[in-house]
C-alpha positions in Angstrom: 0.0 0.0 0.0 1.0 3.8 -0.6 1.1 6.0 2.3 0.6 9.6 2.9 3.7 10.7 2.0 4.5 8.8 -1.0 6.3 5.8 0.6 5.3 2.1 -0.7 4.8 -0.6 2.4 4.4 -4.0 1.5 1.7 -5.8 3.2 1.6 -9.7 3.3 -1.3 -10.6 5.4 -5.0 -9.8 5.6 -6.2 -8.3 8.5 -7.3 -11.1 10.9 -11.4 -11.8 11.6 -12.9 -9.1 14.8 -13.3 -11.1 17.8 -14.4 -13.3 18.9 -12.5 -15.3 16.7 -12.5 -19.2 16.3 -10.6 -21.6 18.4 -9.2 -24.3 16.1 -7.0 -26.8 16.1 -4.4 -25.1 14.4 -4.4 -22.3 16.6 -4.3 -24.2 20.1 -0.8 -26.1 18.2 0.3 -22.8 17.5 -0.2 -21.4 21.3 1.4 -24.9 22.4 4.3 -24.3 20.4 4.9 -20.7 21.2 7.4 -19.6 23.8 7.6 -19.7 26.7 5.1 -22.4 26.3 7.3 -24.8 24.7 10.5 -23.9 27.0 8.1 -24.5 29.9 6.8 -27.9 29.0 10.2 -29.4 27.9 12.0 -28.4 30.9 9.3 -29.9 33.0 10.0 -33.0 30.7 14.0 -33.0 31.2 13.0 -33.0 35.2 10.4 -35.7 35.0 13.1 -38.0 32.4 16.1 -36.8 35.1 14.0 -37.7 38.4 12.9 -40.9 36.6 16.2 -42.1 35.9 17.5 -41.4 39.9 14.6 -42.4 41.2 15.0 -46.3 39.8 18.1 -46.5 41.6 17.2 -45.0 45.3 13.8 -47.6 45.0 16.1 -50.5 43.8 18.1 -49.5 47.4 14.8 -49.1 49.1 13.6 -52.6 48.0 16.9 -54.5 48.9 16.8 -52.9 52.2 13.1 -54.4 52.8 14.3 -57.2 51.3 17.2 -57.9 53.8 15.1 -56.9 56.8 12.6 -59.9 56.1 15.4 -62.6 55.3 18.9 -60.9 57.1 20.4 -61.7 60.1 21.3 -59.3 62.2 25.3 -58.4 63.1 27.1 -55.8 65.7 29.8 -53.4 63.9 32.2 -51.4 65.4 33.7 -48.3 63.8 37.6 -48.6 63.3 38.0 -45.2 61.2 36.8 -41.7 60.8 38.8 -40.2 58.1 38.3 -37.1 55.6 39.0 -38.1 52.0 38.1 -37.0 48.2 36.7 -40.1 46.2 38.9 -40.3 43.4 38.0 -38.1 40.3 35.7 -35.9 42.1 36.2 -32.5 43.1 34.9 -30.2 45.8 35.8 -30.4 49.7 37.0 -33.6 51.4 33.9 -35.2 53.3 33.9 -37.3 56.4 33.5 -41.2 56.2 33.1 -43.7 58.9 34.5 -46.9 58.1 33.5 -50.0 60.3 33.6 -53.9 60.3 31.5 -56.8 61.5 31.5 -60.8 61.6 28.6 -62.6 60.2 27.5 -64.8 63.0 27.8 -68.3 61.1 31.2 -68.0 60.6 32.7 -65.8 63.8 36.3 -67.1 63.0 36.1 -65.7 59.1 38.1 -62.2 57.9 35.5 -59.2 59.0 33.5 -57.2 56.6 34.4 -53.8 56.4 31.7 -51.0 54.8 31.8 -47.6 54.5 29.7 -44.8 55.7 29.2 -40.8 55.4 29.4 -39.6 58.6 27.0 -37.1 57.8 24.2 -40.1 56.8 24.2 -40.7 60.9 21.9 -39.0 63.3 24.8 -38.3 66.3 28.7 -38.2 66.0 30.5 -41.3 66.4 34.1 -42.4 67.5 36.3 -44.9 67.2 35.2 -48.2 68.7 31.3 -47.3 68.3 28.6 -50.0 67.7 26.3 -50.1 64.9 23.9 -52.4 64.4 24.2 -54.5 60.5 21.9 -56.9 58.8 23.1 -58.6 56.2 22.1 -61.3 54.0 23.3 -65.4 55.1 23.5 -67.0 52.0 25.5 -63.9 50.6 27.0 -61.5 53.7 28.6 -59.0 51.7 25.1 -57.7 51.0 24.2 -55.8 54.0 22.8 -52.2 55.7 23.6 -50.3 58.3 20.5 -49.8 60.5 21.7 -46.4 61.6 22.5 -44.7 58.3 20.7 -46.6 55.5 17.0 -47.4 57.1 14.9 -44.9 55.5 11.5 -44.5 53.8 10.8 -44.5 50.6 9.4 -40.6 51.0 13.0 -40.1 52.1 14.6 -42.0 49.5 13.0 -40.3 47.0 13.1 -37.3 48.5 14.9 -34.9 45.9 13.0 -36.1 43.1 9.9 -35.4 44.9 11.3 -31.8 45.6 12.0 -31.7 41.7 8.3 -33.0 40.6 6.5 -30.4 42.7 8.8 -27.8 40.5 7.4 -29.7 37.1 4.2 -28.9 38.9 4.5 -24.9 39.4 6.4 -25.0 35.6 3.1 -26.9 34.1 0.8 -24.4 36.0 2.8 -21.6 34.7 2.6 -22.7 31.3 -0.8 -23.7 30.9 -1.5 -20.5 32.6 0.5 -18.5 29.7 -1.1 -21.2 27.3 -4.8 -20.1 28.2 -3.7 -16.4 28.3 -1.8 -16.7 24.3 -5.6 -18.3 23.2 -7.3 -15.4 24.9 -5.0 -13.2 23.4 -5.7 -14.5 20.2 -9.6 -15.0 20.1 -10.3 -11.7 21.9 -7.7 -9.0 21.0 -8.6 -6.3 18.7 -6.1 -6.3 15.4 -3.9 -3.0 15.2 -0.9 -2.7 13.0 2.5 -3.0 13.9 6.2 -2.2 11.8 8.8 -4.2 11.8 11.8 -2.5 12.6 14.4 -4.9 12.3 15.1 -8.8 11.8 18.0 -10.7 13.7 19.4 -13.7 14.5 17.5 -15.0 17.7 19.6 -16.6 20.8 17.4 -19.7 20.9 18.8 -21.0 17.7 19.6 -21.3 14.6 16.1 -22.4 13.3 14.4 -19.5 14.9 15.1 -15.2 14.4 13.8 -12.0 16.7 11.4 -10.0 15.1 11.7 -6.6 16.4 8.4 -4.4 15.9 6.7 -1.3 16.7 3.5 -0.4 17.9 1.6 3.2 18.5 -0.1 2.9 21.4 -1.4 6.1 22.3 1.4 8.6 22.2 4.5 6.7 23.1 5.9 3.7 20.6 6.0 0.4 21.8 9.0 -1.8 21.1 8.3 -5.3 21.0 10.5 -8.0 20.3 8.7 -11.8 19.5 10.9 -14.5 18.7 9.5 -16.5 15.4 10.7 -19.0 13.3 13.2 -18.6 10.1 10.7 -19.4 7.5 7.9 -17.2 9.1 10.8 -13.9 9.6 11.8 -14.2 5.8 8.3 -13.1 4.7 9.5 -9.9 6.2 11.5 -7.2 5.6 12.4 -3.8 7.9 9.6 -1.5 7.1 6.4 -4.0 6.5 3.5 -3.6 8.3 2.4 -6.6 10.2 -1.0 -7.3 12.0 -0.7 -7.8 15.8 -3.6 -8.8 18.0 -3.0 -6.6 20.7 -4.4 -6.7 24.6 -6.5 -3.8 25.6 -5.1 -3.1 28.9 -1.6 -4.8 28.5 0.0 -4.0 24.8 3.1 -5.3 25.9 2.0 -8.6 25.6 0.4 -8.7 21.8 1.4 -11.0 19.3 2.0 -11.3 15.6 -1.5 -12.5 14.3 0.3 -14.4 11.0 1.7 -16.9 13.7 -1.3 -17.4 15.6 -4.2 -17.8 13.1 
């Protein structure tokens, strides 16, 4: 189109439908897609994979422990070092470890069993020549716990990943509260045209550039910048007008109606 002072401005979408407007299919994908939306829902997914993968091992611990207590024997140990050491090819401070041995009671005369223990897993300090109580398996003694630093619950085994899934919680409120607000965005907001002001390269990627545009609200310019995918940004060039669906009372958060509908 030609404006008032001569200058051409190419135009590459209709304007969109008043509202209300139509909630499809294709628009519900496209709020899905959108960011944050997306970033929400697949961090929430790492988290779930991550706590899924830990958590197999602490409830494989958890179920020999039950295991042991129904078919162990039980055993005294007595602690013959407290020492501060690094496990090899780790980094970070030197931790405490209690070290300890014990004698399965059908064979008293064989070599002891010696485990290992963070001092920090046990509820009160302990010293050299402490007892600890051990049950370990008969048929197979090397397969034991300590009563005083490996009994737990499951809740407690399991406790950081249960700290980590109510965060997945609070991420998928957040984005299906951002995922409601981009379809009420889109079905309600009035259309009102925007400029593009300039088209770069976007920090999430490669596949994806920032569209920076403009927006006359009142009598201050808006600057908004929406980040949109590489084919959709190379229908533009700096100085098109472009439809955005812009909220009433919060223009800060409109969005490019070409992406949406």
């Amino acid at each position: 189109m030609t404006t008032s002072n001569g200058t051409t401005v190419s135009v590459f979408f209709d304007p969109p439908p008043p509202p209300p407007r139509a909630l499809t299919g294709r628009l519900r994908y496209r709020a899905l897609a959108a960011k944050p939306v997306s970033m929400l829902l697949l961090t929430s997914l790492i988290i779930v994979v991550a706590c899924a993968y830990t958590a197999v091992g602490h409830f494989q611990d958890w179920s020999r422990i039950r295991r042991l207590k129904d078919i162990g024997h039980s055993a005294e140990a007595q602690v013959t070092d407290i020492s501060r050491s690094r496990p090899a090819g780790q980094r970070g401070a030197a931790r405490e470890y209690v070290t300890f041995q014990f004698r399965p009671l059908e064979a008293p005369q064989a070599e002891p069993i010696s485990g290992q223990r963070l001092h920090s897993l046990f509820p009160e300090q302990l010293k050299l020549g402490s007892r600890l109580s051990i049950t370990y398996d008969p048929a197979n003694p090397q397969d034991f716990f300590c009563l005083e630093s490996d009994d737990c619950s499951l809740v407690s085994q399991l406790g950081v990943q249960i700290f980590f899934l109510i965060i997945v919680a609070l991420l998928l409120l957040l984005a299906g509260f951002r995922y409601y607000a981009l379809l009420h965005i889109a079905c309600r907001a009035p259309a009102e045209s925007g400029r593009v002001a300039e088209i770069r390269t976007s920090a999430q990627g490669a596949f994806s550039r920032l569209l920076v545009v403009t927006l006359q609200v009142a009598d201050r310019t808006l600057i908004l910048k929406r980040v949109v995918p590489v084919g959709f940004a190379q229908r533009f060039s700096v100085g098109d007008s472009v439809w955005l669906l812009v909220p009433p009372r919060k223009p800060s958060r409109a969005i490019i109606a070409a992406a949406f509908l």
